[in-house]
Backbone as CSV, one residue per row, in Angstrom:
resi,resn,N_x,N_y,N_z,CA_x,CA_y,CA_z,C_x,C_y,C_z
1,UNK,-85.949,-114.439,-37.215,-85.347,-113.921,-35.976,-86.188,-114.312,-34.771
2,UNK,-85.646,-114.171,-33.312,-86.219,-114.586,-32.403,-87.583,-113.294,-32.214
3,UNK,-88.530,-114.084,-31.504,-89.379,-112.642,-31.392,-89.269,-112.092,-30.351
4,UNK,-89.786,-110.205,-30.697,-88.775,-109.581,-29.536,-89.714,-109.512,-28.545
5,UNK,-90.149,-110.394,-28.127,-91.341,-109.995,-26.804,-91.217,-111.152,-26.185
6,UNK,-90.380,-112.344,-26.268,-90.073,-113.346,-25.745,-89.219,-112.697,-24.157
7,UNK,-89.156,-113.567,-23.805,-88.889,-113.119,-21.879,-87.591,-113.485,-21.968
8,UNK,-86.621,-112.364,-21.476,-84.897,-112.470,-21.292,-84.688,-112.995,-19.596
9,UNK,-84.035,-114.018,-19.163,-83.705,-114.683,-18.107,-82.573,-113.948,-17.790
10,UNK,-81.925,-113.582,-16.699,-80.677,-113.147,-16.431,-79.668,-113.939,-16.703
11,UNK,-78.939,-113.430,-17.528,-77.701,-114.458,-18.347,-76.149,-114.267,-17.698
12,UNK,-75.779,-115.084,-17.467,-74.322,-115.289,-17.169,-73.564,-115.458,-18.256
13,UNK,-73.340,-114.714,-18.596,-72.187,-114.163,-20.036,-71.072,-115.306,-19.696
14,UNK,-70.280,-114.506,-18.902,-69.087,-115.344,-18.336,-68.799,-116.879,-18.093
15,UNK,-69.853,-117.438,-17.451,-70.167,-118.711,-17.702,-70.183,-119.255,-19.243
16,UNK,-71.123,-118.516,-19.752,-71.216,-119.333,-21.062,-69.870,-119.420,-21.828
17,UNK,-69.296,-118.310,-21.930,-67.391,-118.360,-22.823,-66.538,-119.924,-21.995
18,UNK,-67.252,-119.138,-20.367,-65.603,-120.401,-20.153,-66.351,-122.004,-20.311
19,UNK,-67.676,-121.856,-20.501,-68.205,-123.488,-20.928,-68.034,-123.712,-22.445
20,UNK,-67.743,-122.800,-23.412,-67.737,-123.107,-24.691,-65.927,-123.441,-24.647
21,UNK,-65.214,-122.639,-24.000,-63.688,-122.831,-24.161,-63.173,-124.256,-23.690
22,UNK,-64.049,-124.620,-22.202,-63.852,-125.854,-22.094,-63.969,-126.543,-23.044
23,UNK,-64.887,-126.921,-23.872,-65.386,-127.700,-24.776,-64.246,-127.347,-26.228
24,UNK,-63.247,-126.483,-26.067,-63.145,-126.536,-26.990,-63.368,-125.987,-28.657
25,UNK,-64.503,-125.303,-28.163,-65.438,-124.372,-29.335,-65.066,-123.356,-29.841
26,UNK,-65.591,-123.256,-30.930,-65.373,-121.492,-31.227,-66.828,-121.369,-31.681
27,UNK,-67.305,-119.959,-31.242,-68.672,-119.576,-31.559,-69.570,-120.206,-32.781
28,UNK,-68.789,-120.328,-33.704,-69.792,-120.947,-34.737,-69.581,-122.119,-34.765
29,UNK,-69.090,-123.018,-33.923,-69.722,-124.318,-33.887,-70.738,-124.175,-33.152
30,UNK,-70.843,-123.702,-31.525,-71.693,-123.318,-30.890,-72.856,-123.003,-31.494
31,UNK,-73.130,-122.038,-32.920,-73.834,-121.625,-33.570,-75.049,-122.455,-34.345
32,UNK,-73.770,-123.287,-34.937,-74.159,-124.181,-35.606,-74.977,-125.741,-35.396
33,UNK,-74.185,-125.878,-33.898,-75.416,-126.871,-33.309,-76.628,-126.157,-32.801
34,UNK,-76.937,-125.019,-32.565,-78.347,-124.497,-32.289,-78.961,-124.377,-33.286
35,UNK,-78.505,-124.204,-34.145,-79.232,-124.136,-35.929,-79.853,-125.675,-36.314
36,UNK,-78.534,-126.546,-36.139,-78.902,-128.014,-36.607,-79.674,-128.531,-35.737
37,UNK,-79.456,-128.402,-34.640,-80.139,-129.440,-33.380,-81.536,-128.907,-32.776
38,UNK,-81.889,-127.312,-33.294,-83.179,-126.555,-32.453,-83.971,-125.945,-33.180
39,UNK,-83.225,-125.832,-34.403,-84.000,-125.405,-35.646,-83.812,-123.507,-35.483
40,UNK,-83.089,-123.061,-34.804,-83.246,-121.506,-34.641,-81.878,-121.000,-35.608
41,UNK,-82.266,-120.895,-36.655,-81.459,-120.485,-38.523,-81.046,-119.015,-38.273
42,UNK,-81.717,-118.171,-37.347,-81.073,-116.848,-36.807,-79.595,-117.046,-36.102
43,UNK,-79.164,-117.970,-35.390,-78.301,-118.165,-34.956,-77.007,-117.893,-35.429
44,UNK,-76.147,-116.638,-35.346,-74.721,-116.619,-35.832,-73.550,-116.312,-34.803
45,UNK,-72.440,-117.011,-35.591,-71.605,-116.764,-34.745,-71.340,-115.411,-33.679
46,UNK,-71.694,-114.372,-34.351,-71.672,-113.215,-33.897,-72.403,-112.921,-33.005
47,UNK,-73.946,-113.492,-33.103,-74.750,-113.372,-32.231,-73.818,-114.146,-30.522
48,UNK,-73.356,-115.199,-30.711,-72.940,-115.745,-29.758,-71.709,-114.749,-28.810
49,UNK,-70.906,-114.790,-29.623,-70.070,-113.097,-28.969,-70.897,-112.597,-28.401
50,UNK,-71.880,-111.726,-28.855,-72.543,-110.704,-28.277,-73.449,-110.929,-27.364
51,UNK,-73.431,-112.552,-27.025,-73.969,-113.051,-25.643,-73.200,-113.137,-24.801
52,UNK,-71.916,-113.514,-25.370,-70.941,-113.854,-23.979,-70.411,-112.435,-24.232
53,UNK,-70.357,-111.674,-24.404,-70.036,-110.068,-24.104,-70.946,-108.889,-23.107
54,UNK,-71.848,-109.232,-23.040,-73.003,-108.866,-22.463,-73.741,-107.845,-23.118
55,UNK,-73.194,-107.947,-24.473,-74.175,-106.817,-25.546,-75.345,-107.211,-25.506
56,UNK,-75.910,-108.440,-25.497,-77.430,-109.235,-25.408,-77.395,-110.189,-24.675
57,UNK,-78.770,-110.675,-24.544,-78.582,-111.566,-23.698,-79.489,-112.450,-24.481
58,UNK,-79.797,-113.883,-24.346,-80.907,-114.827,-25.075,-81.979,-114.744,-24.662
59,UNK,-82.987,-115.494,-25.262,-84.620,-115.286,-25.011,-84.739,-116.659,-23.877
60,UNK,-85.434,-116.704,-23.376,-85.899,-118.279,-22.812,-85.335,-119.194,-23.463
61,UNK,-86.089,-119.122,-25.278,-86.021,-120.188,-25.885,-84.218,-120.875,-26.523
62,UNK,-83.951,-119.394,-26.656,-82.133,-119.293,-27.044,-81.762,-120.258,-26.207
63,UNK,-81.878,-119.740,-24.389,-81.202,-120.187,-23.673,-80.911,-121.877,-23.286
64,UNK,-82.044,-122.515,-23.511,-82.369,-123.519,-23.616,-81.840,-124.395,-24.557
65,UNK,-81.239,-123.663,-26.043,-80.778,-124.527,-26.638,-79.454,-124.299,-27.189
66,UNK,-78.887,-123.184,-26.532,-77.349,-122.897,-26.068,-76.583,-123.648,-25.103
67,UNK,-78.250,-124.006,-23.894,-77.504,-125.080,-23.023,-77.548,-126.429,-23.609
68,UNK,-78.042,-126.937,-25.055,-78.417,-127.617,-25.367,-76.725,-128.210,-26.020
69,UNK,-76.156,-127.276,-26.804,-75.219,-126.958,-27.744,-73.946,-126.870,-26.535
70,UNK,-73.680,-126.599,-25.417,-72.577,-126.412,-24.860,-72.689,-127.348,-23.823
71,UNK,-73.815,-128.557,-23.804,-73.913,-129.759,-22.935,-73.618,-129.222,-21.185
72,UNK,-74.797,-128.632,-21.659,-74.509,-127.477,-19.355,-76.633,-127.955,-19.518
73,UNK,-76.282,-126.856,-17.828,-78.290,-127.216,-17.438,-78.611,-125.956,-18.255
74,UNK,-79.527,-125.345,-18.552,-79.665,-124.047,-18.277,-79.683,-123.321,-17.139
75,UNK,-79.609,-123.726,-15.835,-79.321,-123.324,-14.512,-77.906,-122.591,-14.724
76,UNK,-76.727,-123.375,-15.204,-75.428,-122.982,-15.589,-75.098,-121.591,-15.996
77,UNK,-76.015,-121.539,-16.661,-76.275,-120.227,-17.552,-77.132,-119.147,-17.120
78,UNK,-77.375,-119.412,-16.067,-78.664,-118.099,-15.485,-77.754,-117.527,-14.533
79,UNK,-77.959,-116.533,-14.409,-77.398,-115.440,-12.926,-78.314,-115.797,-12.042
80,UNK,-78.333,-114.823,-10.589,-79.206,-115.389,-9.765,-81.027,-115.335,-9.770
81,UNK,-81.692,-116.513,-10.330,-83.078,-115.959,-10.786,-83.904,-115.045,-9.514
82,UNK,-84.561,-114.425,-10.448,-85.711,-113.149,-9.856,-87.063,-113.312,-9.800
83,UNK,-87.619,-114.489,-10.586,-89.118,-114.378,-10.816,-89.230,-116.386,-10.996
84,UNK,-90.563,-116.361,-10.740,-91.140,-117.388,-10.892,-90.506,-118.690,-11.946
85,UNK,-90.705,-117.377,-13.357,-90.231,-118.163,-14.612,-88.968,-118.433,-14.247
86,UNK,-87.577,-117.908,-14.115,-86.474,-117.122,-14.005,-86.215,-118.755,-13.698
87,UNK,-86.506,-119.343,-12.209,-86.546,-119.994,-11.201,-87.075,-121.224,-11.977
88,UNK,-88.053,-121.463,-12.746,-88.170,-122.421,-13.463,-87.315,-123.006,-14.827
89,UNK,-86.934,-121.807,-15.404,-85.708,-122.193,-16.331,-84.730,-122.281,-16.065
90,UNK,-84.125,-122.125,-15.090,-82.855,-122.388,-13.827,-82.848,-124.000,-14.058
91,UNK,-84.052,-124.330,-13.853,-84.164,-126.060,-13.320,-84.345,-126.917,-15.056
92,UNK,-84.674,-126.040,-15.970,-84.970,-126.664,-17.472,-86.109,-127.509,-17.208
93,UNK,-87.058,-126.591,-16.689,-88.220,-127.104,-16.651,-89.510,-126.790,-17.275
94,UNK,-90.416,-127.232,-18.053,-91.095,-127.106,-18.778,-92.539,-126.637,-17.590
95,UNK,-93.226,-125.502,-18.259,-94.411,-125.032,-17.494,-95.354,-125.594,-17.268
96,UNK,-95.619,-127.040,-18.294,-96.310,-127.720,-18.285,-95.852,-128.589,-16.953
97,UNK,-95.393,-128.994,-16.878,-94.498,-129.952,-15.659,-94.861,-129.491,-14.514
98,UNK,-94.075,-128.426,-14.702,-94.675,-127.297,-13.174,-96.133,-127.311,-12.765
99,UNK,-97.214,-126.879,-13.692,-98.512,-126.919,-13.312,-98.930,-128.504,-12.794
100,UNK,-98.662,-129.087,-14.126,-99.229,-130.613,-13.100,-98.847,-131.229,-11.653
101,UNK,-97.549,-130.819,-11.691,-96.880,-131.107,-10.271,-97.489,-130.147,-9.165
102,UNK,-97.314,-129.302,-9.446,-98.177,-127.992,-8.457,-99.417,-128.279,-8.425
103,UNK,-99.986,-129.235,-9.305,-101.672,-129.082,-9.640,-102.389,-128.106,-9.691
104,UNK,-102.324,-127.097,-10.692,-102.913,-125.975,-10.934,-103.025,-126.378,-12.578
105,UNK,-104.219,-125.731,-12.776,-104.135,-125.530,-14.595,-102.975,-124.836,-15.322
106,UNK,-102.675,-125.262,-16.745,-101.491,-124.548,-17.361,-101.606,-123.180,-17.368
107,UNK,-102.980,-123.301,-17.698,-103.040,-121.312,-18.105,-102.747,-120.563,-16.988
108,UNK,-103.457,-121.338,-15.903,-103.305,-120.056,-14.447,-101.851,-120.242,-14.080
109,UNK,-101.245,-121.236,-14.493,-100.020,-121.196,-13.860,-98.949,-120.088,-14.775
110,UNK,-99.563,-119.774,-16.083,-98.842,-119.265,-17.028,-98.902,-117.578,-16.645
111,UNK,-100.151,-117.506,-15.986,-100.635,-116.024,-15.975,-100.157,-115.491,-14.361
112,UNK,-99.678,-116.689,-13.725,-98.685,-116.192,-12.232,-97.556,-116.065,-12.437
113,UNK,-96.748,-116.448,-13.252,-95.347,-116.200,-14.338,-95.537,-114.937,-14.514
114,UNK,-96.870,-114.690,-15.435,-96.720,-113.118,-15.828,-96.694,-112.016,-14.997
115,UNK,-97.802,-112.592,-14.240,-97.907,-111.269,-13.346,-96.949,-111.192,-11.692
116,UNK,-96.132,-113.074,-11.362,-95.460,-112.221,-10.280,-96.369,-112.737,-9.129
117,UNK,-97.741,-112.937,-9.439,-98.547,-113.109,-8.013,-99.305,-114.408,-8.032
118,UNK,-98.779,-115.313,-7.173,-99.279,-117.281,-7.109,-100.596,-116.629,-6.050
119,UNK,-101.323,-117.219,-6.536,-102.790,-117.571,-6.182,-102.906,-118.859,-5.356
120,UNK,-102.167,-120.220,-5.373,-102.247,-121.231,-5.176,-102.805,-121.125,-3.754
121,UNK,-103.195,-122.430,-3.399,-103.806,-122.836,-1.699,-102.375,-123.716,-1.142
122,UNK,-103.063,-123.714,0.050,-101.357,-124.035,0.634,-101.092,-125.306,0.369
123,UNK,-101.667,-125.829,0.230,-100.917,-127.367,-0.592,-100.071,-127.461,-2.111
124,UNK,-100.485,-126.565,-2.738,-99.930,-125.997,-4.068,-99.420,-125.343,-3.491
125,UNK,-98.638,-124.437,-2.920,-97.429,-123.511,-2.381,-96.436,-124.277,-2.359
126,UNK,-96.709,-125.893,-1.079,-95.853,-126.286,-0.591,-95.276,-126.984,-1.619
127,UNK,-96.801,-127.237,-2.892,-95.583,-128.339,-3.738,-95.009,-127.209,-4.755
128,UNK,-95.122,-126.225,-5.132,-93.965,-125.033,-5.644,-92.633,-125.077,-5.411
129,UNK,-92.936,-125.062,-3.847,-91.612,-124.384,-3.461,-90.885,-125.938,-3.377
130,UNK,-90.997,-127.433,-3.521,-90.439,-128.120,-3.435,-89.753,-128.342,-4.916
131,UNK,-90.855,-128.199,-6.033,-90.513,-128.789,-7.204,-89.723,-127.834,-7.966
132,UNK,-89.403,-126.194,-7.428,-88.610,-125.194,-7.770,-87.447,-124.764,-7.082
133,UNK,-87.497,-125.908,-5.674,-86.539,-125.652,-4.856,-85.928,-124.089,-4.465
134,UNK,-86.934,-124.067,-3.742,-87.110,-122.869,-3.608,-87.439,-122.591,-1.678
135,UNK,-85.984,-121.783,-1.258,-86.197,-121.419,-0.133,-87.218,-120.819,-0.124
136,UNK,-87.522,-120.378,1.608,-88.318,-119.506,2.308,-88.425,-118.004,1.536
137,UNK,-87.444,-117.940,1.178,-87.417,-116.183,1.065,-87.553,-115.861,-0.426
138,UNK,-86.754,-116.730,-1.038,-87.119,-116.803,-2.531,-88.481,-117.176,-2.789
139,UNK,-88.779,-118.275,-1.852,-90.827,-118.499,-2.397,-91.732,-117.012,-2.036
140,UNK,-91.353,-116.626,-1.099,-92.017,-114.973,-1.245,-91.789,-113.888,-2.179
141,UNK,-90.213,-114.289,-2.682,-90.388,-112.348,-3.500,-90.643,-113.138,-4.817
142,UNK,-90.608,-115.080,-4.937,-90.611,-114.722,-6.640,-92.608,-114.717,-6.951
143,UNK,-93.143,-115.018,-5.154,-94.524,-115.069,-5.698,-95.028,-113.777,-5.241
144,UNK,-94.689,-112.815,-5.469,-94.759,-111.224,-5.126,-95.621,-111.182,-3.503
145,UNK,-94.999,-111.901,-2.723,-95.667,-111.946,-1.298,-95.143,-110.284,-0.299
146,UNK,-93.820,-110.097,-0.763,-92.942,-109.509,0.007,-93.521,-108.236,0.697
147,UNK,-94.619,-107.623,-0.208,-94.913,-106.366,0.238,-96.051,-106.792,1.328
148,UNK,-96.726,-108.058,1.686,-97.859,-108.916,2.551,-97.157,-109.034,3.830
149,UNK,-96.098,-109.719,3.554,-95.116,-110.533,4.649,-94.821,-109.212,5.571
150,UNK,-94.160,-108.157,4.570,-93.577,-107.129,5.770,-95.105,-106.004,6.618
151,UNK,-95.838,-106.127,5.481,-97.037,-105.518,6.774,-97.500,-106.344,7.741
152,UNK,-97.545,-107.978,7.537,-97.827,-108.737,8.497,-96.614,-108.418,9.938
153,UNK,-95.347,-108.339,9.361,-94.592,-108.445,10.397,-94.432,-106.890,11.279
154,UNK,-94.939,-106.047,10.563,-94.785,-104.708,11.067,-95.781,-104.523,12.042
155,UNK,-97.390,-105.362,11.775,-98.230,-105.121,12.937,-98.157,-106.591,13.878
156,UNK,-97.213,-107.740,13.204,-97.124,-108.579,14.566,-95.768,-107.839,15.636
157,UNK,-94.997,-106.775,15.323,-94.131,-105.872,16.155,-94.439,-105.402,16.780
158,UNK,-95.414,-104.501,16.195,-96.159,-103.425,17.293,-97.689,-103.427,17.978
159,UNK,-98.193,-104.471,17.631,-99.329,-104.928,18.288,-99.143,-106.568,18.864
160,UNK,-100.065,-107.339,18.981,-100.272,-108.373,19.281,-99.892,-109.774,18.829
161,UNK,-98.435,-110.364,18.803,-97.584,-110.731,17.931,-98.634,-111.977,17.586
162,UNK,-98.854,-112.641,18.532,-99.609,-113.926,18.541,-100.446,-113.992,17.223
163,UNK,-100.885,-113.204,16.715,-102.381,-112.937,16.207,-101.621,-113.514,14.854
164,UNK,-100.692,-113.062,14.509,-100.345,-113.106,13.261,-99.495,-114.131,12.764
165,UNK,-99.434,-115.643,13.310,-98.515,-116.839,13.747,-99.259,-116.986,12.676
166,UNK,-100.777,-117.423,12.658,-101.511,-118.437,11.516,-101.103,-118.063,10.445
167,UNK,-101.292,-116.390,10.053,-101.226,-115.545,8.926,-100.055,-115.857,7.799
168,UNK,-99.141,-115.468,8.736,-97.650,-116.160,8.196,-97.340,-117.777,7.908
169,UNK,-97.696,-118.658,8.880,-97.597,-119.355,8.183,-98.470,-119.981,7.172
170,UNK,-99.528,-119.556,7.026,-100.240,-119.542,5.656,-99.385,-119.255,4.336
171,UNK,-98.957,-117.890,4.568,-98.134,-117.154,3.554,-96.584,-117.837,3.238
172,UNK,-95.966,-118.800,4.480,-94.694,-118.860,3.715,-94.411,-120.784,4.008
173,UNK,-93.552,-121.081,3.748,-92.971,-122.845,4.373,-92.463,-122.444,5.276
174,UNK,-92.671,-121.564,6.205,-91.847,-121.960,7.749,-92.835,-122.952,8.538
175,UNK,-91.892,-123.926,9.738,-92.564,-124.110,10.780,-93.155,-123.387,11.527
176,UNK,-93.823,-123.661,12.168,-95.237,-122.746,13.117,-94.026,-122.233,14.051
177,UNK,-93.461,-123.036,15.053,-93.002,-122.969,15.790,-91.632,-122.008,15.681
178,UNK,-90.956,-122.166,14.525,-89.849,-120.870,14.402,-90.718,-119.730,14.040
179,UNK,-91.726,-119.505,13.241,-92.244,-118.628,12.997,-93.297,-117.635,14.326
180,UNK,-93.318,-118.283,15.164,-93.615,-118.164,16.590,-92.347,-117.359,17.470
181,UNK,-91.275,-117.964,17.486,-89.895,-117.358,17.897,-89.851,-116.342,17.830
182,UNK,-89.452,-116.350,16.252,-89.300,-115.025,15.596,-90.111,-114.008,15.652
183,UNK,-91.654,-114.075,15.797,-92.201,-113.209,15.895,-92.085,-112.274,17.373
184,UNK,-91.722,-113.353,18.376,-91.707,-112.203,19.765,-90.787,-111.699,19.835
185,UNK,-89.424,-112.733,19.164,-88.374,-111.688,19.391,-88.428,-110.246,18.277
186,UNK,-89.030,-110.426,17.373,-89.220,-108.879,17.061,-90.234,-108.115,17.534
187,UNK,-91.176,-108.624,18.364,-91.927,-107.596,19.324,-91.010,-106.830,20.206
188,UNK,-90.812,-107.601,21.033,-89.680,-107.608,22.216,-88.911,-106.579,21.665
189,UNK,-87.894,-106.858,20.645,-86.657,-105.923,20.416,-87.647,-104.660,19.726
190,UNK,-88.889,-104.524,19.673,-89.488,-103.342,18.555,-89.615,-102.616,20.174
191,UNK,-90.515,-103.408,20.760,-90.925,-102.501,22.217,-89.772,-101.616,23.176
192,UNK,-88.557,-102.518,22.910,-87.583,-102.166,23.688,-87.052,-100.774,23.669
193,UNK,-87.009,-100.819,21.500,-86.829,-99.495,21.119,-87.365,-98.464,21.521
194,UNK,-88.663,-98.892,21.551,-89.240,-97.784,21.734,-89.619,-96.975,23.412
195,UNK,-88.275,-97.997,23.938,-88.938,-97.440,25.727,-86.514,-96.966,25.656
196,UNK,-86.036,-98.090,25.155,-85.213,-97.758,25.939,-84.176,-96.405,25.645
197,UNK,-84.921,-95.541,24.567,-84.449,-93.769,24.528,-84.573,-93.214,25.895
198,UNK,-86.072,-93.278,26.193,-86.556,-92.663,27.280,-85.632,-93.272,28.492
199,UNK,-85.751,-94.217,28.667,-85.421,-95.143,30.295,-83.754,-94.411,30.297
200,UNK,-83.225,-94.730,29.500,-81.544,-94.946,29.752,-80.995,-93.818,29.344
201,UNK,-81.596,-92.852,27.860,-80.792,-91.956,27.090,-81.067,-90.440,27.685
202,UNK,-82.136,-90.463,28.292,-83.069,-89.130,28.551,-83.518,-88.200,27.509
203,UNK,-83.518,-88.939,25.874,-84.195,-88.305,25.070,-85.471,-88.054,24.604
204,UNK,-86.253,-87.974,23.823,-87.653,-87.751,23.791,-88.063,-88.682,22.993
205,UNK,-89.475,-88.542,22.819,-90.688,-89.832,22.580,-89.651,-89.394,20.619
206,UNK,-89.584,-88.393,20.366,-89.272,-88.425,19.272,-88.020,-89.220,18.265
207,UNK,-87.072,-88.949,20.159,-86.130,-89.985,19.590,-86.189,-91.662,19.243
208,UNK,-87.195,-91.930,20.294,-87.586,-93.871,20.639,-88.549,-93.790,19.003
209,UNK,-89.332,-92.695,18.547,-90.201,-92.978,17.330,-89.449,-93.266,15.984
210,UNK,-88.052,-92.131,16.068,-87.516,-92.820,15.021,-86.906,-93.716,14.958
211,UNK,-86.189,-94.880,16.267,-85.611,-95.627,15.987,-86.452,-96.986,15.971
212,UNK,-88.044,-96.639,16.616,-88.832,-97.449,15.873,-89.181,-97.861,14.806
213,UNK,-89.692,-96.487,13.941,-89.657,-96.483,12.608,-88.203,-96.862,11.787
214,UNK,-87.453,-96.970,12.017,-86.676,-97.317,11.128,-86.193,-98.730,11.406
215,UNK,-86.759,-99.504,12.432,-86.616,-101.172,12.738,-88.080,-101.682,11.622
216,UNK,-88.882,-100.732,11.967,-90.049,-101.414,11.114,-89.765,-101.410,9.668
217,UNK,-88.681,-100.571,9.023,-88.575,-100.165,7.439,-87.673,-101.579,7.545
218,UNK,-86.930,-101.713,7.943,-86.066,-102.929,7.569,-86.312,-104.395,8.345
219,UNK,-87.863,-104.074,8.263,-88.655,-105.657,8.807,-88.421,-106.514,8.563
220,UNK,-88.406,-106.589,6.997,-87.819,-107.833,6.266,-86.784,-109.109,6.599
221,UNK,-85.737,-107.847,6.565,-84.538,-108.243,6.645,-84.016,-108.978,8.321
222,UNK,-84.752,-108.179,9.225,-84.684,-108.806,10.652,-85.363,-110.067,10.635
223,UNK,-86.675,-109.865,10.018,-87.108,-111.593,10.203,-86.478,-112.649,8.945
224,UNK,-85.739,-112.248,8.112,-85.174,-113.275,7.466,-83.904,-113.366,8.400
225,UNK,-83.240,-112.899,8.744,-81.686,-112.786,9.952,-82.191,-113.894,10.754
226,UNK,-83.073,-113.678,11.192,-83.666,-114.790,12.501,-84.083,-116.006,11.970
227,UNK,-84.512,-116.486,10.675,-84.704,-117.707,10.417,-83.936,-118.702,9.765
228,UNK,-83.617,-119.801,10.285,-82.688,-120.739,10.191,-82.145,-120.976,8.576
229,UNK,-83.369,-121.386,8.167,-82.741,-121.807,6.315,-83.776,-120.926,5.661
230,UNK,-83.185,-119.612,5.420,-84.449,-118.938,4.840,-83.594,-118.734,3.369
């Protein structure tokens, strides 16, 4: 049997039926070329149902040779990836591949998979996010940046936006220069909040605080709105 500590990719059930129907198949042929062609003898028809049903889903290694057996990428077969790995078996790409291209060692590259958090220097970032194709926004949450990015952007809001241009773009593939934009216009619109209760509404510092605080909770999302191909 497969072992149960192997890593489940988000599976597109649905996909996989209407790529086996195209083809023509019924589950245990499907079955049967993963047996003959990958060597995985666990493989039964039934099991395959209960993939395209969403009772289970495959391991990495399944997935790989289901896409092997129904002539698709494994990309075909993934829902929208979440993590590093996720994002690399999307592309049917081997970890080994990844590290050399990234130029990082296998192991460290194996142990940022696990844990979620890329270590790399910014030349290894940039070649990540090229060889995983991987937007702006996806290269942050799949290298667990997200919770960095939004404190960076919460004190380039309410303090001294400038300061924090280098910071960011350290941390992500934007240009300097949009990442510059963006940052005043969320000063600007943070400051505004927080004057234009008082100026226009005649309510109190309490009212301008919460509608501050609640521009800063959804930081994120304002500076991804504002950037072009994020």
């Amino acid at each position: 049997m497969a072992a149960a500590n192997q890593p489940t990719p988000p599976f597109n059930a649905p996909a996989a039926r209407r790529l086996r129907e195209a083809l023509g198949m019924a589950p245990g042929h499907v079955a049967y070329g993963m047996r003959a062609s990958y060597g995985l003898a666990h493989i039964t028809p039934e099991l395959v149902v209960a993939w395209e049903r969403g009772d289970m889903a495959p391991t990495a290694g399944e997935l790989t040779a289901l896409a092997g057996a129904l002539w698709c990428s494994p990309g075909e077969l993934i829902g929208a990836p979440r993590t590093l790995r996720e994002h690399r078996l999307a592309l049917g790409l081997a970890p080994e591949d990844v590290a050399r291209d990234v130029g990082v060692e296998i192991h460290a590259y194996l142990r940022m998979e696990e844990t979620g958090e890329w270590r790399g220097n910014d030349r290894q970032s940039s070649a990540l996010a090229g060889v995983l194709r991987l937007a702006p926004r996806a290269f942050a949450t799949v290298t667990g940046r997200d919770g960095q990015l939004a404190e960076l952007l919460r004190s380039a809001a309410t303090t001294r936006w400038q300061a924090y241009v280098r910071p960011l773009t350290r941390l992500l593939p934007v240009q300097r220069r949009e990442v510059e934009d963006v940052l005043h216009e969320l000063h600007l619109e943070y400051q505004a909040l927080m004057t234009s209760t008082l100026s226009w509404g005649g309510g109190s510092s309490a009212d301008s605080g919460e509608a501050g605080r609640q521009f800063l909770e959804r930081i994120l999302e304002e500076f991804w709105s504002r950037i072009r191909n994020p």
